[in-house]
C-alpha positions as CSV (number, residue, x, y, z in Angstrom):
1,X,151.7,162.9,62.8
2,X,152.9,162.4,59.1
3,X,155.1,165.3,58.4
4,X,156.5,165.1,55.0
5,X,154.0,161.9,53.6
6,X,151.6,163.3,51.2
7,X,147.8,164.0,52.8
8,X,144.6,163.6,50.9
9,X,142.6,167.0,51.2
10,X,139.8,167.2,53.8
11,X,136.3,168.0,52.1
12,X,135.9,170.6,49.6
13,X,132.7,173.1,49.5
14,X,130.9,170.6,46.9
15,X,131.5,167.5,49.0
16,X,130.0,169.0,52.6
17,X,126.2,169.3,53.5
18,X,124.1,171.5,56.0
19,X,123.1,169.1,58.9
20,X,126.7,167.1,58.6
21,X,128.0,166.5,62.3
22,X,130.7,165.2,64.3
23,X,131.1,164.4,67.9
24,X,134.6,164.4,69.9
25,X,135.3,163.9,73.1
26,X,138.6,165.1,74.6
27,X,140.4,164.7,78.3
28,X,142.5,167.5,79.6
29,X,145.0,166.0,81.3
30,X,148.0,167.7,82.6
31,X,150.6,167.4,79.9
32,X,148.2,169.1,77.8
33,X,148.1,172.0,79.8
34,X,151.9,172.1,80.7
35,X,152.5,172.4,77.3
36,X,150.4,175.0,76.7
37,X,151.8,176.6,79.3
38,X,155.1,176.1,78.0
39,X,154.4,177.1,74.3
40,X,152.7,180.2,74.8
41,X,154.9,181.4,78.3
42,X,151.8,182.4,80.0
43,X,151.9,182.7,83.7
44,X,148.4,183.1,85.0
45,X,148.1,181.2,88.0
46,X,144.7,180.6,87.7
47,X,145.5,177.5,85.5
48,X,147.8,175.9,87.2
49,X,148.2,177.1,90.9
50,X,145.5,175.1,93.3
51,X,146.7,177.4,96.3
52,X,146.3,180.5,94.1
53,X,142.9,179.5,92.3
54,X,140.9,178.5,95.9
55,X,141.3,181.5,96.5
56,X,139.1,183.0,93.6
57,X,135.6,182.2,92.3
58,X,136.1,179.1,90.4
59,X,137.9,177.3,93.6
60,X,140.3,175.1,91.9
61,X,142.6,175.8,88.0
62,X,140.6,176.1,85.3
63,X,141.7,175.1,81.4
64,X,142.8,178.6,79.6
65,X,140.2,179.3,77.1
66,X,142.5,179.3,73.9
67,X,143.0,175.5,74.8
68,X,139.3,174.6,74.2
69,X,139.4,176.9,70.7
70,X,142.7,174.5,70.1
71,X,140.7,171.3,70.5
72,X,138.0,172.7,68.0
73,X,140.8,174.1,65.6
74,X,142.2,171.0,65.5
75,X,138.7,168.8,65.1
76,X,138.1,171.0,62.1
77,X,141.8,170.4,60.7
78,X,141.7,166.8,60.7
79,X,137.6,165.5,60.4
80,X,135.6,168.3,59.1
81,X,136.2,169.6,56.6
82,X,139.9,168.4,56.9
83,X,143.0,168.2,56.2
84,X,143.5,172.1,53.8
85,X,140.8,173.9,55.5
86,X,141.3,177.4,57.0
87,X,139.7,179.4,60.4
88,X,138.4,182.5,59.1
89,X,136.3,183.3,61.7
90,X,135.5,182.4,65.2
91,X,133.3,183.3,67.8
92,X,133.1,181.7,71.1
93,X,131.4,182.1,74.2
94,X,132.8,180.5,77.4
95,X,129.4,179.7,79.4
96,X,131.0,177.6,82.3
97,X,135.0,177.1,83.2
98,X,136.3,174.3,82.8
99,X,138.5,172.5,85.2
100,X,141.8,170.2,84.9
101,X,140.9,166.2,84.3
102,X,137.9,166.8,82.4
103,X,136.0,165.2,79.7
104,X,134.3,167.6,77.1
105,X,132.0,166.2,74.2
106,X,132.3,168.7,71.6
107,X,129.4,168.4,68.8
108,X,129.8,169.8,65.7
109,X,127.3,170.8,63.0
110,X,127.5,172.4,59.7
111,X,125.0,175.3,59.4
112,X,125.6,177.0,56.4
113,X,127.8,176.1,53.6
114,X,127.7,179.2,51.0
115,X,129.4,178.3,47.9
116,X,129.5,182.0,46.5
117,X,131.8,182.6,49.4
118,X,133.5,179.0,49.3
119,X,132.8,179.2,53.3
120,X,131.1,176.9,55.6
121,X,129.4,178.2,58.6
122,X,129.7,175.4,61.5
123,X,128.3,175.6,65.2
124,X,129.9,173.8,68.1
125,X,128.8,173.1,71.5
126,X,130.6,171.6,74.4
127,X,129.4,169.8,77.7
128,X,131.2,168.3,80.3
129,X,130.6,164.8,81.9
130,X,127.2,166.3,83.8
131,X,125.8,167.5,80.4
132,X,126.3,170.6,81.7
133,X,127.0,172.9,78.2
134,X,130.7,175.1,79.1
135,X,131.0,176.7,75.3
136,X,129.5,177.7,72.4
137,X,130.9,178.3,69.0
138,X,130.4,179.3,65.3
139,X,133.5,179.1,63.3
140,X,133.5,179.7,59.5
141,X,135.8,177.5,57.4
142,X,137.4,177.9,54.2
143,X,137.5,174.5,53.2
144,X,140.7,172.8,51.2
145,X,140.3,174.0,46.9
146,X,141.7,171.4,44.8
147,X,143.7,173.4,42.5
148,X,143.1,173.8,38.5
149,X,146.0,172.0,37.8
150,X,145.7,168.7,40.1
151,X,141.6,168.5,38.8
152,X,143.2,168.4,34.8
153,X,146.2,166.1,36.3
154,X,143.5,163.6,37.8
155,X,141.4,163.9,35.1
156,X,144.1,163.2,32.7
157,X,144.9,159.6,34.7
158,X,141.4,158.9,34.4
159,X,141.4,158.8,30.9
160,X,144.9,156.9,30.7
């Protein structure tokens, strides 16, 4: 992480497309989830207990929800649209737990990008190793505005 060096903006509405994807694929491993744990104080034993979890449905810890929104959150910080953009909307549904260890392809898609509301509308899916799909999501994204001032300061250097 580069706290303090300057960052180039991530895409703005003119530079992204409909039909513009990316694929990730992320691990949970366990210091993931102990710092989630940690961060957020939340004791549910059902993400961390193996004695506790056999006992329920799902047979052994599952990965709390707002971890796999985290890992989308994050995708659309840093690749699409980037660095500056801003979650103004989600909506997920959790179609199959998923459990510690792991690996999640996460595909992203821009549907919609609607330049009236300087939004773009893009749908995620996740699958696990099997292909077995365990989310789906549609997130709208404000992406990063160059301000007035930096377009006239770069303009300005052009000329120079």
């Amino acid at each position: 992480m580069n706290i303090g060096k300057p960052r180039k903006l991530g895409k703005t509405i003119e530079d992204i497309e409909e039909g513009e994807s990316l694929s990730l694929t992320e691990s949970i491993e366990d210091k993931d989830l102990l710092l989630y744990l940690g961060l957020t104080n939340d004791a549910n034993p059902l993400y961390i207990q193996h004695d506790y979890a056999q006992k329920t449905e799902y047979e052994q810890p599952i990965v709390p929800s707002i971890m796999l929104m985290g890992i989308i959150t994050s995708a659309i910080s840093k690749h699409l649209p980037g660095p500056g953009s801003h979650v103004v909307n989600f909506s997920v549904n959790f179609v199959a737990p998923v459990h510690h260890y792991e690996t999640l392809t996460f595909q992203f898609e821009v549907i919609k990008v609607d330049k009236m509301k300087d939004v773009v509308t893009i749908s995620i899916e996740a699958v696990n190793e099997e292909g077995a799909r365990v989310l789906d999501a549609v997130v709208m994204v404000q992406p990063p505005q160059v301000r007035i001032e930096q377009l006239e300061e770069q303009k300005g250097r052009k000329h120079e």
